[in-house]
C-alpha positions in Angstrom: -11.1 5.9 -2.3 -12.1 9.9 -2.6 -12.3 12.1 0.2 -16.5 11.7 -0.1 -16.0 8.2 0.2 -13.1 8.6 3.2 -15.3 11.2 5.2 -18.4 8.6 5.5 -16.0 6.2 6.7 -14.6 7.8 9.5 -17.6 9.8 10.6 -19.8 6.0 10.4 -17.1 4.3 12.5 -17.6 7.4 14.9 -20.8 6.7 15.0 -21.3 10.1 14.4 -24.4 12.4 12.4 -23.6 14.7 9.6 -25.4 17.9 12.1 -23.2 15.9 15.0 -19.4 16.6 13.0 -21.1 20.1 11.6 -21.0 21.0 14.9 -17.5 19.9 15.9 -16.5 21.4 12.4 -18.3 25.1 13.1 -20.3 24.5 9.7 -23.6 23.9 8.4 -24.9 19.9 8.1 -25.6 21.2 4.4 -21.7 21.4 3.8 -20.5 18.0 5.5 -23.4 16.7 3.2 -21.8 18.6 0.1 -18.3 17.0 1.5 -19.9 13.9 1.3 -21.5 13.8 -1.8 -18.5 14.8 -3.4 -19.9 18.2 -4.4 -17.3 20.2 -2.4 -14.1 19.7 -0.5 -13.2 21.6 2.4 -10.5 24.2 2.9 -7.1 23.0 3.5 -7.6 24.2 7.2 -10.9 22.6 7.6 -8.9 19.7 6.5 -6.2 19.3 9.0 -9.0 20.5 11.5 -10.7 17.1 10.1 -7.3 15.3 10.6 -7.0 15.4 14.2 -10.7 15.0 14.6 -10.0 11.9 13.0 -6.7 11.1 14.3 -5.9 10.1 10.5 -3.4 12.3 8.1 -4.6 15.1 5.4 -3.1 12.4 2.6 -5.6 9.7 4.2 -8.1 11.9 3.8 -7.6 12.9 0.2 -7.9 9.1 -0.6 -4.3 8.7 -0.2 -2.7 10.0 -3.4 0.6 10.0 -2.8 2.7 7.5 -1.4 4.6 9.1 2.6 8.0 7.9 3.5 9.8 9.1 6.5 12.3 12.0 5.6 14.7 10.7 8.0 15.0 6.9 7.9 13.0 6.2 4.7 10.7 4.2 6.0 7.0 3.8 4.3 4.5 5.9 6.2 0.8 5.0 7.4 -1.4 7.0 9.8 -0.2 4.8 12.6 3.4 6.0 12.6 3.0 9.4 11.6 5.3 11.6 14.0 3.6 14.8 15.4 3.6 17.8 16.3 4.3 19.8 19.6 0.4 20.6 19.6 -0.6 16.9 18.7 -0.7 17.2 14.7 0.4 14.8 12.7 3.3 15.5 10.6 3.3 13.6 7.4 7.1 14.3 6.9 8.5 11.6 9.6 7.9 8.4 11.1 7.2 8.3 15.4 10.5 6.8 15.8 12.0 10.0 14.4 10.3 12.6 15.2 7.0 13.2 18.1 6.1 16.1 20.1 7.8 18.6 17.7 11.4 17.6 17.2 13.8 14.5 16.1 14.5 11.6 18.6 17.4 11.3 18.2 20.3 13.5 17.1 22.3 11.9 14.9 24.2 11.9 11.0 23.3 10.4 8.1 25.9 8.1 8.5 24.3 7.1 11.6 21.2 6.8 10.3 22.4 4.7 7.6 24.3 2.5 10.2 21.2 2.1 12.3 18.8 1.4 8.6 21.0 -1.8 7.6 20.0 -4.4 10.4 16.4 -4.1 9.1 17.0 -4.3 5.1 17.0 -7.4 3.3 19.4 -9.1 1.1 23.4 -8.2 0.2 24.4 -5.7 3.2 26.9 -4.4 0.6 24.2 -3.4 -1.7 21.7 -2.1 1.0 24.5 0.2 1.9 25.5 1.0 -1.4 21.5 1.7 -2.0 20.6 3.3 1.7 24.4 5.9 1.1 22.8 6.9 -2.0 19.2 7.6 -1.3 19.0 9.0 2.2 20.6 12.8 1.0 17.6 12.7 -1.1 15.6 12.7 2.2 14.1 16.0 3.6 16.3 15.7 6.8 19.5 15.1 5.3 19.1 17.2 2.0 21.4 20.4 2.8 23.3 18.4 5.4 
């Protein structure tokens, strides 16, 4: 889906008027129809101000171009699990179970991590470690660590 296509969606299952989310946007009902038509996009501001409106990610809006995993634990991310913010935005980086309300859950290593990742993966535990010891430095959270 485009962001045109997303926008209808979620202001329909609102139940809300293009002049109704203008309003909550602090625009004109001629630029939510422009959203909507697919003539413009809004600023990347206007966007994450349309993200908590929504209570649905920046990358859900876009149409979902690029596939989120957790930077901590790997895991694959949808809106539902996002982590957030200290002010109640999302944060597209982490899943809920590692970060909310502005910081990690849980302070703990890699190693740790890794330990904690294996219960939940399928198959050979000696390849799933193998796999999860290579791929978690590659993670945003344990990168420089």
């Amino acid at each position: 889906m485009k962001f045109a296509e997303v926008l209808v969606s979620l202001r329909s299952k609102r139940q809300m008027t293009q002049q109704e989310l203008a309003e909550r946007m602090f625009v004109t009902r001629q630029a939510v129809s422009r959203w909507e038509t697919g003539e413009t996009t809004p600023s990347a501001d206007t966007l994450l101000a349309l993200s908590r409106l929504f209570g649905v990610s920046v990358n859900t809006l876009l149409g979902s171009p690029r596939k989120l995993i957790c930077q901590c634990c790997g895991m694959p991310l949808e809106d539902d699990i996002l982590g957030s913010e200290a002010d109640g935005t999302l944060n597209e980086d982490y899943c809920k179970w590692c970060y909310d309300n502005g910081k990690f859950l849980e302070d703990c290593t890699m190693e740790e991590m890794i330990e904690f990742c294996l219960p939940h993966m399928q198959g050979d535990k000696q390849a799933a470690r193998a796999y999860l010891e290579s791929f978690m430095p590659t993670l945003k959270r344990w990168k420089n660590k």
